[in-house]
One Martini backbone bead per residue (centre of mass of N, CA, C, O) as a GRO file, in nm:
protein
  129
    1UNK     BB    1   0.102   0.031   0.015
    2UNK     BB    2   0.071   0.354   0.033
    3UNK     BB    3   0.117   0.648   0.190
    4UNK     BB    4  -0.116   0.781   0.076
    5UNK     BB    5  -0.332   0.571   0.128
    6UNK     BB    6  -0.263   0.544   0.450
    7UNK     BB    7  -0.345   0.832   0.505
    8UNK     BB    8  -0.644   0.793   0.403
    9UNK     BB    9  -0.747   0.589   0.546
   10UNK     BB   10  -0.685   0.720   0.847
   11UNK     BB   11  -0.860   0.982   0.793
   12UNK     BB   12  -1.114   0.863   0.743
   13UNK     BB   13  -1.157   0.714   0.996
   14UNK     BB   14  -1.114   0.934   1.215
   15UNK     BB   15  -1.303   1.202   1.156
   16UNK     BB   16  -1.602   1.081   1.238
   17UNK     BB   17  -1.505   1.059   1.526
   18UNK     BB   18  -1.399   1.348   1.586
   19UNK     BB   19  -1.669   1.471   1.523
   20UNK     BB   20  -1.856   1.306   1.743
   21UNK     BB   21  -1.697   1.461   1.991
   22UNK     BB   22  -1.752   1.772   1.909
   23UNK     BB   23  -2.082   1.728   1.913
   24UNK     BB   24  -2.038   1.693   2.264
   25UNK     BB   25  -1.982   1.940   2.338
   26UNK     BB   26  -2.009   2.222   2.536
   27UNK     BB   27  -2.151   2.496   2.510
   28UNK     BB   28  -2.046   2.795   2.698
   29UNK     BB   29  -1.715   2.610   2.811
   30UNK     BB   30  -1.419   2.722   2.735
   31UNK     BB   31  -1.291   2.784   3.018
   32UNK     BB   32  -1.311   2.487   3.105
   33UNK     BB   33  -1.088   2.313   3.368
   34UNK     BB   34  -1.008   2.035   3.530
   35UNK     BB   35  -0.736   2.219   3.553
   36UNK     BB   36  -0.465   2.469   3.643
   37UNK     BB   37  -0.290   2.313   3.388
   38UNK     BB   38  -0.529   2.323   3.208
   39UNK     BB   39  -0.653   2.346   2.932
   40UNK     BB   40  -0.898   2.492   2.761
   41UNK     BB   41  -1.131   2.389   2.603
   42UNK     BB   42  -1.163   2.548   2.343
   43UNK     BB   43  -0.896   2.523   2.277
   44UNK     BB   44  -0.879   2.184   2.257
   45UNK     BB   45  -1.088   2.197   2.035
   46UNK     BB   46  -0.956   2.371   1.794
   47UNK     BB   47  -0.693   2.171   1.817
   48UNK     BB   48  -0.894   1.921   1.694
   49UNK     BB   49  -1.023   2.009   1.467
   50UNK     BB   50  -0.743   2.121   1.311
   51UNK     BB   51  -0.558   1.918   1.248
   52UNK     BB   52  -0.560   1.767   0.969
   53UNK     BB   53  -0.420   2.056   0.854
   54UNK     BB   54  -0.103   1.932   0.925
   55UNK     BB   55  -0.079   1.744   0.678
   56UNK     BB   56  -0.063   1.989   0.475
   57UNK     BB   57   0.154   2.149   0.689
   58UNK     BB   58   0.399   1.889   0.590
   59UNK     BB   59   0.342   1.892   0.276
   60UNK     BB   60   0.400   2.195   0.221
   61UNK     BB   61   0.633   2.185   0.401
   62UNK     BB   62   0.945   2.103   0.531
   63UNK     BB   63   0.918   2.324   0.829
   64UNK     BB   64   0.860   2.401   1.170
   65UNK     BB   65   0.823   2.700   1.382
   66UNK     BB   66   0.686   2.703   1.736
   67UNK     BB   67   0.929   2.989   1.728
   68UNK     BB   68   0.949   3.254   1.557
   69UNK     BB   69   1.087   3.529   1.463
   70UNK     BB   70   0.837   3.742   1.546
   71UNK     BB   71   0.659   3.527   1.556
   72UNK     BB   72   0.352   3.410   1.483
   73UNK     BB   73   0.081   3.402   1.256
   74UNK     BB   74  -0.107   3.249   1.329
   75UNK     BB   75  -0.471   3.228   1.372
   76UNK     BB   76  -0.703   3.088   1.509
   77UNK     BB   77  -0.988   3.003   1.502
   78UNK     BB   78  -1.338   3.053   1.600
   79UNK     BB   79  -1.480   2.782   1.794
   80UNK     BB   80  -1.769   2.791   1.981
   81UNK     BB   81  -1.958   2.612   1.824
   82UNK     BB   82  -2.066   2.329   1.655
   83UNK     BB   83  -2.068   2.425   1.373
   84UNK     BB   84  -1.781   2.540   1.386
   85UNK     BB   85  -1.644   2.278   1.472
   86UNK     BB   86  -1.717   2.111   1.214
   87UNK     BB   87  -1.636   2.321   1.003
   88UNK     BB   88  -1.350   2.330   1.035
   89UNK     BB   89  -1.295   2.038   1.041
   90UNK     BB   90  -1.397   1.966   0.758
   91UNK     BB   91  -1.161   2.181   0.658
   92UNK     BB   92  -0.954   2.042   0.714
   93UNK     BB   93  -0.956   1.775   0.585
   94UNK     BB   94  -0.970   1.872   0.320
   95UNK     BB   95  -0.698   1.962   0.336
   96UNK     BB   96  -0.568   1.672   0.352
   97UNK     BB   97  -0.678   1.530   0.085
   98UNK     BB   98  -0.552   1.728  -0.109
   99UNK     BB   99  -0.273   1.692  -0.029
  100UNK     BB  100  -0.267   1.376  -0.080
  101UNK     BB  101  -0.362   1.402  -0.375
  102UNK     BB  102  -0.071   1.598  -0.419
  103UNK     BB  103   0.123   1.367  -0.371
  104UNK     BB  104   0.387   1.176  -0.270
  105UNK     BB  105   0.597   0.922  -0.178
  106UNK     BB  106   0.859   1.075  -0.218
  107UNK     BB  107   0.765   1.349  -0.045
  108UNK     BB  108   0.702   1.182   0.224
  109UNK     BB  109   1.026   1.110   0.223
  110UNK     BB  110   1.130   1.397   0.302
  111UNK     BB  111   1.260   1.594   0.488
  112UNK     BB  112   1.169   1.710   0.856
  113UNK     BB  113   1.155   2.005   1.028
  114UNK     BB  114   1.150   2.069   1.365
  115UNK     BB  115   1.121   2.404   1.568
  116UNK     BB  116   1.276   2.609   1.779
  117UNK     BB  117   1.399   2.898   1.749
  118UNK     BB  118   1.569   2.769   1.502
  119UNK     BB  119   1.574   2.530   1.600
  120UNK     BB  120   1.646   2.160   1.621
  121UNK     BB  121   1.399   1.914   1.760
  122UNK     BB  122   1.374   1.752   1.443
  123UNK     BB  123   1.427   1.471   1.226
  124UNK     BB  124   1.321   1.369   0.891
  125UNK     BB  125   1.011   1.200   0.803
  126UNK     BB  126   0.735   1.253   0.772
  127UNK     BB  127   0.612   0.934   0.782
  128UNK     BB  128   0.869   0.808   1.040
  129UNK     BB  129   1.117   0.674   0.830
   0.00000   0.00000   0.00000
């Protein structure tokens, strides 16, 4: 099987349940943390709702740098209702199919690079060979 196709079939699997948890999330409590060193449910959700994303930003960048100098540019969408995290979901899932359909398992092969602040704290390949 190619990695294109095992990573396609990995995110069909995974998105409409990660959607299913989404669904059940309650509205109206984003600033609700289990514990005071833990993230905020809002936060969390924003951050589950667009994973997928990443693998856009994996296929189509060479290297991510979590602390780039001059700060990061990203700015998450605000997603405090079901529609609004569905709709994210939804959308980061569908750039992940259009990446992994524009990619090739040769590019999926090639070097990818983790900083912080310009360092390199992994390198390696996309695919994790």
């Amino acid at each position: 099987m190619k990695l294109t196709e095992f990573f396609r079939a990995q995110l069909d699997a995974e998105a409409p349940r990660t959607a299913r948890v989404l669904e059940r999330v309650p509205e109206g409590h984003d600033d609700w943390k289990p514990h005071d060193k833990s993230m905020p449910m809002g936060r969390l959700v924003t951050l589950v709702a667009g994973m997928p994303e990443w693998i856009d930003m994996m296929v189509r960048k060479d290297e991510l740098d979590l602390n780039p100098p001059g700060g990061s540019a990203y700015k998450p969408p605000s997603v405090t209702t079901r529609d609004e995290r569905l709709s994210a979901h939804e959308a980061a899932v569908a750039k992940a199919r259009a990446a992994l359909a524009e990619t090739t398992d040769q590019h999926l092969a090639a070097p990818w690079r983790l900083l912080v602040a310009g360092k390199v704290v992994g390198d390696g390949v996309t695919a994790g060979g």
